[in-house]
N, C-alpha and C positions, 0 to 999 in steps of 0.2 A: 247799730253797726259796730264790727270787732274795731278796737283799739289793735295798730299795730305796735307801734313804738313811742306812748305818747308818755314820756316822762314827768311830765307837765302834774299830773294826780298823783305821781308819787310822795311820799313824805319825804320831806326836805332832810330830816337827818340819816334817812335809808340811802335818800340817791349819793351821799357824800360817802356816806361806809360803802356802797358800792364802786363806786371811784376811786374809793384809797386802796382798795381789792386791784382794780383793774392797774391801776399805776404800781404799786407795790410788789405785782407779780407780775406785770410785763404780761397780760394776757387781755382778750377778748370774754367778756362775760356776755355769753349770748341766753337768756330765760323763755323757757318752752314749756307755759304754763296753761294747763286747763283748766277753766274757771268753774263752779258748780252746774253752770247752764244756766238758762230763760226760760221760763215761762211761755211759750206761746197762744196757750189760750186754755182755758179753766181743765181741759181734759189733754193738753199734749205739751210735751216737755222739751227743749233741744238740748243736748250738750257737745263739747267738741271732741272731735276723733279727726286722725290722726288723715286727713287724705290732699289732693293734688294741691290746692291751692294754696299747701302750708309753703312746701317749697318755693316759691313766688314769694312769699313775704319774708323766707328767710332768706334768699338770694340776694336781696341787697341789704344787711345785716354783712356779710357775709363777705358782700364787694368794697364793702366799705373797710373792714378791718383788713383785707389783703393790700388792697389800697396804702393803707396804713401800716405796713410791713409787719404784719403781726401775724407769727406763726404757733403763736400756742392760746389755745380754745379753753376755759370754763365754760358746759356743757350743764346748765339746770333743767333738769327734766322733772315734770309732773304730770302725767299724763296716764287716759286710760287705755289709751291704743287706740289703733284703725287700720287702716291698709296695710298688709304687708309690704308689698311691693315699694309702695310710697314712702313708708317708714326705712324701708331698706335703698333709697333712692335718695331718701335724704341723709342716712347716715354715709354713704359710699360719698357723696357728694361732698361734707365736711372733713372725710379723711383726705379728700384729694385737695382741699385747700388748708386745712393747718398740719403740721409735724406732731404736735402733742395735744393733744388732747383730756381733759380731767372732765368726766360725768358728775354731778349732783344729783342725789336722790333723795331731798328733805322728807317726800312720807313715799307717793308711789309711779314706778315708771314700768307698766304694765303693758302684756303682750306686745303690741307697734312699737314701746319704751322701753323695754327689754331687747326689741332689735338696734333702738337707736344706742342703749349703753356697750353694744357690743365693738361699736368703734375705738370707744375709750380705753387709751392705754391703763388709767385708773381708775376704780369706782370710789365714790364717796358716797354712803349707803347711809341716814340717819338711823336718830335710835327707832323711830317710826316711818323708817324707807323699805322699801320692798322692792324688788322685781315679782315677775311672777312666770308661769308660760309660755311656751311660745308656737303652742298646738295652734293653728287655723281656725275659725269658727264659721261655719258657711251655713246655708239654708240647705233645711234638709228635710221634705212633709210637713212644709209650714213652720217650719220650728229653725231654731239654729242649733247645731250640734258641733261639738269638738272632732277633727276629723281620726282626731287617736281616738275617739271613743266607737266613732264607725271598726275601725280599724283592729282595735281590741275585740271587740265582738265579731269581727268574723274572723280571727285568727282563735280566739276558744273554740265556735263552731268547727274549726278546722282542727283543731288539737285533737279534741276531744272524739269526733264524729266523722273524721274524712275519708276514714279507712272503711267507713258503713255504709251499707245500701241504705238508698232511701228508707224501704222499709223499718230496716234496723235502727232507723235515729227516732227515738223516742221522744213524744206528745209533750211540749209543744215545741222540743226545740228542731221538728220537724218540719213547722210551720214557718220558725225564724227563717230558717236554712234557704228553703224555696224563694223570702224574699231578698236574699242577699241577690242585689244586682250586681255579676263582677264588673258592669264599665264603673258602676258608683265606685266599687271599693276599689280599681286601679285610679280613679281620680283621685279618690281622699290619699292614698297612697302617694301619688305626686305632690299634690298639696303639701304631705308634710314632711316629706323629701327637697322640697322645693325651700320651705320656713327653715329648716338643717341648715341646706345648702347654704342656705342670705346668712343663717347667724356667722359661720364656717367659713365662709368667707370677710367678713370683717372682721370677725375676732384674728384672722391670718393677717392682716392688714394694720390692725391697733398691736400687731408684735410678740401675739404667741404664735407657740409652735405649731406644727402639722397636727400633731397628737393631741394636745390641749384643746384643740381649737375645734377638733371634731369631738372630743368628748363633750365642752362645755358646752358644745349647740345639741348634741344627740340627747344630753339630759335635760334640759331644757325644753325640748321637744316631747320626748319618751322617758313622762317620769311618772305618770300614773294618777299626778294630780286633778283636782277640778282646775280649769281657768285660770279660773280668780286663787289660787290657792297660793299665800305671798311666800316667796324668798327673802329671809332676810339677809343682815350681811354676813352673819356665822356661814349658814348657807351656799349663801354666791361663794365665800370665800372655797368651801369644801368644795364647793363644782370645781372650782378651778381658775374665779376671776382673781381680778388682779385688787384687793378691796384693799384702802388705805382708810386713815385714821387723823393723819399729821394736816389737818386744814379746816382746824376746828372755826377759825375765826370766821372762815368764809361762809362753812357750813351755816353758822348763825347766820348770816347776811342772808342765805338765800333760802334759809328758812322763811325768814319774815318775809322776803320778796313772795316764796310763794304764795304762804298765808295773806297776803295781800290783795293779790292778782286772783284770790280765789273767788273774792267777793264779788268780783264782774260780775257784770248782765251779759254774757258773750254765750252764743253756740260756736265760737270757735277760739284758737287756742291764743293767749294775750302774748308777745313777741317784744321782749325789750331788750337792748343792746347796751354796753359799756365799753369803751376801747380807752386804754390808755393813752394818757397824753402824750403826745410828742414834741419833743424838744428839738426846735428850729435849728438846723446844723448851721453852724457860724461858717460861712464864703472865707476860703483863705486868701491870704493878701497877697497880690501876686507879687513876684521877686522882681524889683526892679535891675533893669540891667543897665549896668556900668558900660558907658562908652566910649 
């Protein structure tokens, strides 16, 4: 069974460097790490993506530092993605409980993790972090495909071939043509209309602009890459995030935490929390009154 927050396996000199983080910057260090995956049995594999039941195990992370009056978030993401929606549900959800927010990305926070850095007023991107895409991948004849890639291909067909009779569209892209289903391509269409919309909206939210915020989700979306094809921080930064540099100490810390939490046996994502201590406010003495 997933480990949620059991500090207890951690290495004793990591959990004190993460503490002296959490107290020294007055923030919530919340870690959102996927671990290689398990084994399930000689021929199947599980690993963790990104879906409902994450939310539930971050929500009390989450009540506990609001609890705590604590309104600025380190955000360590390592993850390969999953739900959008969910991914997008838990990011809107974290903007609504802290004011600031700082992303980590020690190596990678891909497609679902890409949505989640969009909250972040900062990225912290390593020299081995990446974002990546944030095209949809759905099933599609057995197979899964990127919905820009449906997409792309009947927009060529159209470019190229729209103004021609049937007849006149030449063997075999006469064959493709026939099977463009338009309900399929107005779906993929919404779909990644839809991934735009989620990023475009928290990036408005984490404090860019109107403009900004629809470019850096439109490229993001409509860039022509595979998938998997990583952003790094030169990259992010030319999109248009917000990529800093000055938190190098941390960065080391949640390097090792994730290289750590990678070793799990988990098909789901390992969940560890740090909140700064708080210092008991001293009762004032009340004013005795003279009679």
């Amino acid at each position: 069974m997933a480990k949620q927050s059991n500090l207890k396996d951690l290495e004793e000199g990591l959990k004190v460097e993460l503490q002296a983080i959490a107290d020294k910057h007055k923030v919530a260090i919340i870690s959102f790490v996927a671990p290689h995956g398990v084994r399930t049995s000689p021929v199947t594999f599980a690993s963790a993506s990104i879906e409902e039941d994450e939310i539930y195990r971050l929500e009390e992370h989450v009540a506990q530092a609001v609890k705590n009056g604590i309104t600025s978030l380190h955000l360590v993401i390592h993850t390969p993605g999953g739900e959008m929606h969910t991914s997008y549900k838990i990011a809107d959800f974290l903007r609504s409980k802290f004011k600031h927010i700082k992303a980590f990305i020690p190596y990678e926070a891909a497609s679902g993790g890409t949505i989640l850095c969009c909250i972040a007023n900062d990225l912290y991107i390593g020299d081995l972090g990446n974002l990546t895409s944030i095209d949809p991948q759905v099933r599609y004849k057995d197979t899964r495909v990127s919905v820009y890639a449906f997409i792309r291909s009947a927009e060529y067909i159209k470019d190229e071939y729209g103004e021609m009779s049937p007849r006149e569209i030449p063997s075999p892209w006469q064959q493709m043509a026939e099977k463009l289903d338009p309900v399929i391509y107005d779906e993929m269409n919404t779909v990644l209309f839809t991934a735009v919309s989620c990023a475009r909206r928290l990036l408005k939210k984490a404090g860019y602009t109107v403009d900004k915020a629809f470019g850096i989700a439109y490229r993001l979306a409509y860039n022509g890459y595979t998938h998997g094809m990583p952003i790094f921080a030169s990259e992010a930064q030319q999109i248009g995030f917000n990529v800093k540099s000055d938190q190098n100490d941390a960065m080391r810390a949640y390097q090792k935490l994730v290289s750590f939490r990678l070793k799990e046996q988990s098909p789901r994502h390992v969940i560890d929390a740090f909140y700064p201590v708080v210092s008991p406010t001293t009762p004032k003495a009340k004013k005795k009154t003279k009679v």
